[in-house]
C-alpha positions in Angstrom: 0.0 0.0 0.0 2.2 3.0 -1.3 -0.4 5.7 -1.8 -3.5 7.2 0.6 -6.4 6.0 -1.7 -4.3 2.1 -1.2 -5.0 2.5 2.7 -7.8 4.3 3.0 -9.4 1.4 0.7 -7.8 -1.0 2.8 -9.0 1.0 6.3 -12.3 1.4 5.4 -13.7 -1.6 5.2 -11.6 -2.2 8.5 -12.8 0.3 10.0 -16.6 0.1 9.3 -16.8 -4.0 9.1 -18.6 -2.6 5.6 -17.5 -3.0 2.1 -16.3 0.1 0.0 -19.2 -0.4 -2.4 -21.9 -1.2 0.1 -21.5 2.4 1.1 -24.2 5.0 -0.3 -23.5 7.8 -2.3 -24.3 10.4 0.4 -23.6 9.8 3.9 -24.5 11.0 7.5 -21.9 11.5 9.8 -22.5 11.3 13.7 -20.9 10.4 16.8 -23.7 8.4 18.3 -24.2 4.9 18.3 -27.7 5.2 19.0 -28.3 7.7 15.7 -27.0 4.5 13.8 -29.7 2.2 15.6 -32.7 4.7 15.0 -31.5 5.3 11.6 -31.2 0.8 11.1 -34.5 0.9 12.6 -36.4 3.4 10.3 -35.1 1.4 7.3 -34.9 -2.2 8.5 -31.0 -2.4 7.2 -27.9 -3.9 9.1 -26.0 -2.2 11.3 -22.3 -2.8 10.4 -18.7 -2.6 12.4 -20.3 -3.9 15.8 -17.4 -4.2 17.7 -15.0 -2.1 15.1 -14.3 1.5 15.6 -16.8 2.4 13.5 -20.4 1.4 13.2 -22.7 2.5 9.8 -25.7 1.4 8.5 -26.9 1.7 4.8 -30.9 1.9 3.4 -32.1 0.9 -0.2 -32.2 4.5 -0.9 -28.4 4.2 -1.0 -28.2 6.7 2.2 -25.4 5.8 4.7 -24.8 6.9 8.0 -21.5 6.3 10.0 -20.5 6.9 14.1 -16.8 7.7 14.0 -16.4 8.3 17.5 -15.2 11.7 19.2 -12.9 14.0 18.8 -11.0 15.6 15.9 -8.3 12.8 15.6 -11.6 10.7 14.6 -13.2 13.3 12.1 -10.0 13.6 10.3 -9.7 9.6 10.0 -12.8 9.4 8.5 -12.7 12.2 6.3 -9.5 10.5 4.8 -10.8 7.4 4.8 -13.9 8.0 3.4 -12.1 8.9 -0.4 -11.9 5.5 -0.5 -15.9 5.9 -1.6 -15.8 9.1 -3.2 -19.2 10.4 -1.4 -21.8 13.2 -3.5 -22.0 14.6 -0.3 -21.5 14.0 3.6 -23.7 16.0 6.7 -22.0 16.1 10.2 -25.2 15.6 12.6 -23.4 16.5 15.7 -24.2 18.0 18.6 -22.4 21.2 20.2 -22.2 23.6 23.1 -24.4 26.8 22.9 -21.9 30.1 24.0 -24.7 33.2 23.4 -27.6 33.8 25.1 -29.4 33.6 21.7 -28.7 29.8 21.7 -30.8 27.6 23.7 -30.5 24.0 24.3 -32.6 22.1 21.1 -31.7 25.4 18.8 -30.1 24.1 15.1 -27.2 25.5 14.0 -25.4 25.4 10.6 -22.3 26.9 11.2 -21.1 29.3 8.6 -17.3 28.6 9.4 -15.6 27.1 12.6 -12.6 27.7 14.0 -9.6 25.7 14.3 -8.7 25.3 17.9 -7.9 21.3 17.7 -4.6 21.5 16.0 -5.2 17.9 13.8 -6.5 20.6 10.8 -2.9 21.8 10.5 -1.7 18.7 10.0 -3.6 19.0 6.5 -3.5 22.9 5.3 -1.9 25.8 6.7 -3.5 27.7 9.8 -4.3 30.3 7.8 -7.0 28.5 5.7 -10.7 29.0 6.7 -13.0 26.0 7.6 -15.7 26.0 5.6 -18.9 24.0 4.7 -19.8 23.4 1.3 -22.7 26.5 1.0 -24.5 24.9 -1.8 -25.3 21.9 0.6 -26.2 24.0 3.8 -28.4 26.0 1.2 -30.5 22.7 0.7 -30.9 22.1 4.4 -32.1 25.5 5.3 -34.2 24.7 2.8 -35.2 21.9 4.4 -35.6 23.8 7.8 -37.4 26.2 7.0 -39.8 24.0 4.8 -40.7 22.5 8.6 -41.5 26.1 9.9 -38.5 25.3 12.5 -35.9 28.2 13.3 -32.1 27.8 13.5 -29.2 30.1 13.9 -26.2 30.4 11.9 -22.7 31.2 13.0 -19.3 30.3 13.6 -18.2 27.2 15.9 -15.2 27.1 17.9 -13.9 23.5 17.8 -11.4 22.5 20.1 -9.7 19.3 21.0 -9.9 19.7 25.1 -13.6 17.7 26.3 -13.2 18.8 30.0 -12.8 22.8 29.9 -16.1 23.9 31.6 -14.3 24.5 34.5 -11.8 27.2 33.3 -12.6 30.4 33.6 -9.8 31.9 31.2 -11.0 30.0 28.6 -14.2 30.7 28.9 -13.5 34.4 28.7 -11.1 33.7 25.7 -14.7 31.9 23.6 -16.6 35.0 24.8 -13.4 37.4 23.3 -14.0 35.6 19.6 -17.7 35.5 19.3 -18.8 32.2 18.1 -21.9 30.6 18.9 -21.2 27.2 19.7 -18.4 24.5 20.7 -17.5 21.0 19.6 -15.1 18.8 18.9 -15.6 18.2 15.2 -16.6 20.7 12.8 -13.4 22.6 11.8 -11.9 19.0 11.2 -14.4 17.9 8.9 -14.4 21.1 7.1 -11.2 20.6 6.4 -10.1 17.2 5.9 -12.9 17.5 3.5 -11.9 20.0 1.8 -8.6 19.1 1.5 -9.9 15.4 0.3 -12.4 17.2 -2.6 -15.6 16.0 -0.3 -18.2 17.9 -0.1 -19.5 18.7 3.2 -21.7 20.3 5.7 -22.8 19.8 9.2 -26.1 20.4 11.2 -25.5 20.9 15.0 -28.0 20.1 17.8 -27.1 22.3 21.1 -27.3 20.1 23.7 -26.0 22.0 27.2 -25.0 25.7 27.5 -21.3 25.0 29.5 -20.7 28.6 29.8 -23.0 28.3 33.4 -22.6 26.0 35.7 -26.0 24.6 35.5 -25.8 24.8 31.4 -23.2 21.8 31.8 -23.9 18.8 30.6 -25.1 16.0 32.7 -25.9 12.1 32.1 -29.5 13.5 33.0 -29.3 16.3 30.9 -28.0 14.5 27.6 -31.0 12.0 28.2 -33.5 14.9 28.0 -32.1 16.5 24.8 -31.3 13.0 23.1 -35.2 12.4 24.3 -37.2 15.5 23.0 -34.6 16.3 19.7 -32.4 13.9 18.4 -35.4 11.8 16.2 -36.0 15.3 14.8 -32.3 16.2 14.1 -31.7 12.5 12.5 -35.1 13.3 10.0 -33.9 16.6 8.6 -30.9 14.7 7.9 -32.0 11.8 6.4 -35.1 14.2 4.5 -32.0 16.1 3.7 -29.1 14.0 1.6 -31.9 11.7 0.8 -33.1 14.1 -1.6 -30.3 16.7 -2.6 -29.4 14.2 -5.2 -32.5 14.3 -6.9 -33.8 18.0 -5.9 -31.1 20.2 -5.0 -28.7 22.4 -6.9 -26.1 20.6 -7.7 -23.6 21.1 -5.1 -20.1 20.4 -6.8 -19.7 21.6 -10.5 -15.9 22.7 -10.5 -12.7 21.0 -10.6 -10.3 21.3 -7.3 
């Protein structure tokens, strides 16, 4: 295996427990086990990688979805491996941490840009290159949104590799000094891998806790109420989403890299 596409078709399948060409031609991307499940559930389909790093799940409607775990190191893996398949088009349905008193837990966002606190971006472009989605495919989700008569907010997301920073008040201060509306782990990563790999991308991100008060952090309780009253919502809009962009939407890549 000398070149990236000879691993990342070897990885894949390794990764996933699923077969390059079992893959759809659009894809979900979460980092919930149980988005997987409800997804295998809706369409009656296999859930693959059970005991692999990764699990996915495919329908008939050739629509995949894939947990890749946490973190940026994991959204960069499977941004790289997923040229392997060559996707039409990949969401992120993640969730994130609201910053401004305009978000509120259950609020959408599709982040306009994020910002590339984690460090694993460099490792693929220079610092000085934005994170971006792919704006003809948040253009068909808002679509989609609005279409339900829901609201959601636009903005930038801070992603950052550190998972236990509630606590630090510096920090905290440092978010509030740059503006953005939201925190995860994610977003900048896939933004960029994907861009760097030709993949178009986008990402849809539930809030889930408001860490910048001490009650606003997440709990076990907390997640349980969120994952209970959004997250069927946030997996439809998704799946509603790159089920029909192919057949619908604008078409969302039409230049050469």
């Amino acid at each position: 295996m000398k070149t990236k596409l000879d691993i990342a078709k070897n990885w894949l399948p390794r990764y996933t427990g699923t077969k390059i060409d079992e893959f759809g031609d659009y894809m979900l991307l979460t980092n919930f086990n149980e988005y997987v499940t409800k997804f295998a559930e809706r369409f009656k389909c296999n859930v693959n990688g059970i005991g692999r790093p990764m699990q996915s799940a495919t329908n008939n409607n050739g629509l995949s979805i894939i947990n890749f775990g946490i973190g940026s190191a994991n959204a960069a893996t499977i941004m790289d491996l997923l040229i392997a398949r060559k996707p039409k088009g990949v969401l992120f349905l993640g969730k994130c941490g609201g910053l401004k008193h305009t978000t509120e837990i259950g609020h959408f966002i599709l982040p306009i840009a994020a910002i590339r606190g984690e460090g694993t971006s460099n490792d693929y472009l220079p610092a000085e290159v934005p994170a971006l989605p792919s704006f003809k495919l948040h253009k068909f989700i808002s679509d989609k949104i609005i279409a339900r008569k829901l609201e959601y907010r636009t903005g930038v997301i801070y992603t950052t590799n550190r998972r236990l920073w509630e606590w630090d008040n510096s920090f905290k201060e440092y978010l509030r000094k740059l503006g953005a509306i939201g925190i995860d782990m994610e977003t900048a990563t896939l933004f960029i891998v994907g861009y760097a790999n030709q993949i178009t991308r986008g990402a849809l991100l539930l809030v889930s806790d408001l860490p910048m008060f001490a009650e606003g952090v997440k709990t076990e309780k907390s997640d349980q109420t969120v994952t209970q009253k959004f997250v069927d919502l946030h997996l439809n809009i998704g799946i509603e989403a790159m089920t029909d962009i192919g057949k619908k939407g604008e078409k969302i890549k039409h230049f050469t890299y």
